[in-house]
N, C-alpha and C positions, 0 to 999 in steps of 0.2 A: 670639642677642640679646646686645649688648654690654651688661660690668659698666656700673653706673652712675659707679665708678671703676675708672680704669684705669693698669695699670703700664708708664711710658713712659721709655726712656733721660732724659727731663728731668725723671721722679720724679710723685709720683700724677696724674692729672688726668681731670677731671669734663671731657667731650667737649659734653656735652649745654648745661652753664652756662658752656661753655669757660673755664676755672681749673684752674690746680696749688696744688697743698697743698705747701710748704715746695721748690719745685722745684730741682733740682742744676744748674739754665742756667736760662738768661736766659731770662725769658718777656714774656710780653705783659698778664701777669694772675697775680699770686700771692697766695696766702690764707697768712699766715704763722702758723705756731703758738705761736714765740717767737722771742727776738733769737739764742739761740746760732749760733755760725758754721756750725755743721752742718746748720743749718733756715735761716738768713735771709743771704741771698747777694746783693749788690748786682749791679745791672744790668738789671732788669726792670722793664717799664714801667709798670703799675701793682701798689701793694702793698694787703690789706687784712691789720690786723692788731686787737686789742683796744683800748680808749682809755685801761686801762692800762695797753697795754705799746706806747706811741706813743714817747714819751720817749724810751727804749732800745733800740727799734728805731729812730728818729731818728739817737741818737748811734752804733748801729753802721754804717748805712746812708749816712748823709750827709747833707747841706744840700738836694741835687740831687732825692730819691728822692720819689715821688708815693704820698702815706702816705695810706688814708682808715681809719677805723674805726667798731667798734662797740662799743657796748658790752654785756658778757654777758647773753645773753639777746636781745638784739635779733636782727631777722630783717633781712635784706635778696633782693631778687631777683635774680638772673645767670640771665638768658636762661629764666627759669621756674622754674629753681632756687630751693629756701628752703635760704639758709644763714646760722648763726647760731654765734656763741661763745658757751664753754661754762669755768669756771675751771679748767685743769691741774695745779695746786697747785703748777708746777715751778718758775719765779720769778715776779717781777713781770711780768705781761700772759699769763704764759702762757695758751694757751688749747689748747680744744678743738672740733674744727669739727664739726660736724653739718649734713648733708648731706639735702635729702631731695628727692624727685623724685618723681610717682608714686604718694602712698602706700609708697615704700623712702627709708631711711633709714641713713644711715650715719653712723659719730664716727669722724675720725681723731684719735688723743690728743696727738697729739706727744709730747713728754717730762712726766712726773708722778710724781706721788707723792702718797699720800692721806692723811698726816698732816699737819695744817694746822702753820704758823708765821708768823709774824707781820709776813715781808717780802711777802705775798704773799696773794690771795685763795687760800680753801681751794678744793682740786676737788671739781666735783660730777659726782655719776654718772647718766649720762645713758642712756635706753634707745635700742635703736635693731635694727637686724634683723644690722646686720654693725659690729664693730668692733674698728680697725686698733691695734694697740696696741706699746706699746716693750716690750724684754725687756732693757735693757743689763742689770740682777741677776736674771737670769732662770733664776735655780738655789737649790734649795731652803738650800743654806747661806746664803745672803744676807737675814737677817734684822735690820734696824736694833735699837737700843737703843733705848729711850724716848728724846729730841734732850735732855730733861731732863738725865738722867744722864749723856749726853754735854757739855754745859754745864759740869757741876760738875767735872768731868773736867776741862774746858780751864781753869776759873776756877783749879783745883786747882795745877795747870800750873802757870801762870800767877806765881800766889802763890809757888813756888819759886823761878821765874825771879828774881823780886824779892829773893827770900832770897838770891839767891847774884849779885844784881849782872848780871844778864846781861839781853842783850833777846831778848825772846817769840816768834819770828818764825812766822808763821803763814799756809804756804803752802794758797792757797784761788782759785779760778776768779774774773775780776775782775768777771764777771757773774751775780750768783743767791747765790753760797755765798758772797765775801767779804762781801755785805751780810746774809746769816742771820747769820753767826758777829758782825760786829759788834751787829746786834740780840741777839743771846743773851748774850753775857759780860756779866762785874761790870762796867761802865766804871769804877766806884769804884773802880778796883784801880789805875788808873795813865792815862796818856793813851793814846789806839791814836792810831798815824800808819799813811798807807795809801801805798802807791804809785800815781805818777799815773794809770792804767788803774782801779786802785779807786776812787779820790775822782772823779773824770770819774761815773763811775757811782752813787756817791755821792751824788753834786748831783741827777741824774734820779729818785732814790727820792725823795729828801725834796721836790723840785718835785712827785712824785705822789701825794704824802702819806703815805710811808712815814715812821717815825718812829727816826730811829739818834742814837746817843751822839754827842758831838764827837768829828771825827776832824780831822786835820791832815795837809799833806805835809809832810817830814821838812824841809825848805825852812824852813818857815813857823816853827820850832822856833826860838829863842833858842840863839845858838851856843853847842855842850857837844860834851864831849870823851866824859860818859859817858853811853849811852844804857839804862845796866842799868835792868830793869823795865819797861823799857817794850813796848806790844805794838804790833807791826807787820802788817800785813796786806798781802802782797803775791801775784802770782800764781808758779806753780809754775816757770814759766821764766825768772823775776831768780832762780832759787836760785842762789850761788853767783859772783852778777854781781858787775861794781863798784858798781852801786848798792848791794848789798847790805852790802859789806864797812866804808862810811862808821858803821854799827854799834856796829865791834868784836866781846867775845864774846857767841854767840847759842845761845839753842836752840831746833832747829828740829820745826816738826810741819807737820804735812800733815794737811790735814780731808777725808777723802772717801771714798766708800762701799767702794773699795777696800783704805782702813784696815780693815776687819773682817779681812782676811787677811795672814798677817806679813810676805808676800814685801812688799809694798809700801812698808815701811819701807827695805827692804834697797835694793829697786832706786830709792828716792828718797834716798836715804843723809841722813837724818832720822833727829832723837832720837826723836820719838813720832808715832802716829799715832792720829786721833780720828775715830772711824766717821760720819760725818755726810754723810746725801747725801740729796740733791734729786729722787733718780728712786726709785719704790716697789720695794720687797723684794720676795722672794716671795709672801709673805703678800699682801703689797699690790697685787701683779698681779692676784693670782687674784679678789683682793676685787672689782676694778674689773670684771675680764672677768664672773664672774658676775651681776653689778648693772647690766652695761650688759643681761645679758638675751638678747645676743644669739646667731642663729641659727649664724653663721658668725665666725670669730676669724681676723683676717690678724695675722701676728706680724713684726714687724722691729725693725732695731735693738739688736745685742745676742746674748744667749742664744739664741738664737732657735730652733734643732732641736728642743735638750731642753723647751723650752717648749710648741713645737708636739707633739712624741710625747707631753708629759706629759697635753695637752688632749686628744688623741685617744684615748689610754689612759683617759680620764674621760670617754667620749661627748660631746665636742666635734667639730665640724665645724672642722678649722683645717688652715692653711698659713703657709708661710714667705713672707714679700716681701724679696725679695734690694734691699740698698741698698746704696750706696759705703761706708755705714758699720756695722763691726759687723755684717756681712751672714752671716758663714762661723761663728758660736758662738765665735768666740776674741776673745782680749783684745789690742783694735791697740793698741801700744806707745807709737804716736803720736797717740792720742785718751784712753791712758788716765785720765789728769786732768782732760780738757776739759771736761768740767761735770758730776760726778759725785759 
């Protein structure tokens, strides 16, 4: 008897409601979990995604792209199939699909984390007989700090910066994390300017009714020689650019879950770094995987061995699903900022 999901070179797909879940090619039907480039791939002929996370699947996707949604909680039918979203806590829209056929039941998570913020609907945990879950801090060292006390950390920052004349620059994914971090800092402290990939992004929260500080592009700024104090938020790949250097001096930080460990300072050649990430710790894996209930755990993305031995080690029924990303337990060099 075939799964009711199944693992295919073009990534999950329900055979029976014919649908892929976040597919790596071009399909004819994809249920998207969120906008990261990792999950939502142009070229496919119809998308369903959240009707919060339309926007920004819009603007990664294009003008072209045949968008419907739902909204959390709602059902729809594909060929008999009930499928419904579910909130991922991971940015705006993210979600999570629930699956069901039969009386069986499945959740794929896409990307999450279960400590609410304020760009974003919180995730809720959902029961179900199998569920597919992420592992990118899928090791028991990976435990966040309260986002509090990371806050007052960057405010902290922040307030130096201004003491010694310098501007703020604060490298962050231009989807999900530059808009946490601008919802969490003082804005009283000075004005943040974004780079265009941010403020693009920007404009879709606040049309969706997320709620952020004034931001500016550095553009729109009343011409000035000195930019000390001021906070910049841009993504981790202008580090170092020409856009960057219109500035002057800066210091630089990096917000991302891979700040918990020092190599990441080193290898981003950054002043500081501030633990803050979008996907659940270990704690918070384990939280979700117990609460969904389920019978069976597919594990990908990420950690993903030690995760699986550590589930089976604790009478779990689990395995691995090999993906393009984070599939082998190691850290790809060339994703490791991408929304983390």
């Amino acid at each position: 008897m075939k799964s009711l999901i199944q693992e295919t070179p073009a990534g999950l797909y329900c055979e029976v409601g014919d649908f892929y879940i976040d597919p790596v090619r071009r399909v004819s039907r994809a249920v998207i979990t969120h906008a990261h480039g990792d999950h939502a791939r142009a070229g496919s002929g119809k998308y369903l995604t959240s009707k919060e996370g339309r926007r920004v699947l819009r603007t990664r996707l294009g003008p072209s792209a045949s968008i419907d949604t739902l909204a959390f909680g709602e059902t729809v039918l594909m060929n008999g199939v009930t499928v419904s979203l579910h909130p991922a806590g991971h940015i705006l829209g993210s979600a999570q699909v629930r699956v069901e056929y039969q009386g069986e039941i499945w959740v794929i998570s896409g990307d999450y984390k279960i400590e609410p913020d304020r760009t974003c609907t919180p995730f809720e945990h959902v029961k179900c007989h199998t569920f597919v879950t992420e592992s990118t801090f899928g090791l028991p060292v990976y435990r966040w700090p309260a986002q509090e006390y990371v806050f007052e950390d960057i405010n902290r920052w922040w307030k130096q910066c201004r003491a010694d004349n310098v501007a703020a620059v604060v490298l962050a994914y231009s989807l999900g994390k530059a808009q946490r971090v601008i919802a969490g800092v003082d804005a009283a402290l000075g004005p943040i300017f974004c780079h265009p990939s941010v403020e693009m992004l920007n404009q879709d929260y606040r049309a969706t009714g997320i709620e952020l500080p004034a931001t500016w592009l550095p553009t729109q700024a009343p011409a000035r020689n000195d930019w000390g104090g001021v906070l910049v938020i841009a993504p981790p790949m202008v580090a170092n650019s020409a856009w960057m250097s219109r500035f002057g001096k800066t210091s630089t930080a990096i917000v991302s879950g891979w700040a918990l460990t020092q190599g990441t300072r080193r290898a981003r050649s950054v002043d500081v770094g501030f633990p803050l990430s979008d996907h659940a710790d270990w704690p918070g894996l384990l939280t979700a995987i117990e609460r969904s209930e389920a019978e069976q755990v597919l594990v990908t993305h990420g950690y993903t061995r030690p995760m699986v031995q550590w589930l089976r080690e604790n009478g779990k029924q689990a395995r691995e699903v090999v993906t393009k990303f984070h599939s082998d337990g190691t850290q790809r060099t060339d994703l490791l900022f991408a929304d983390s």
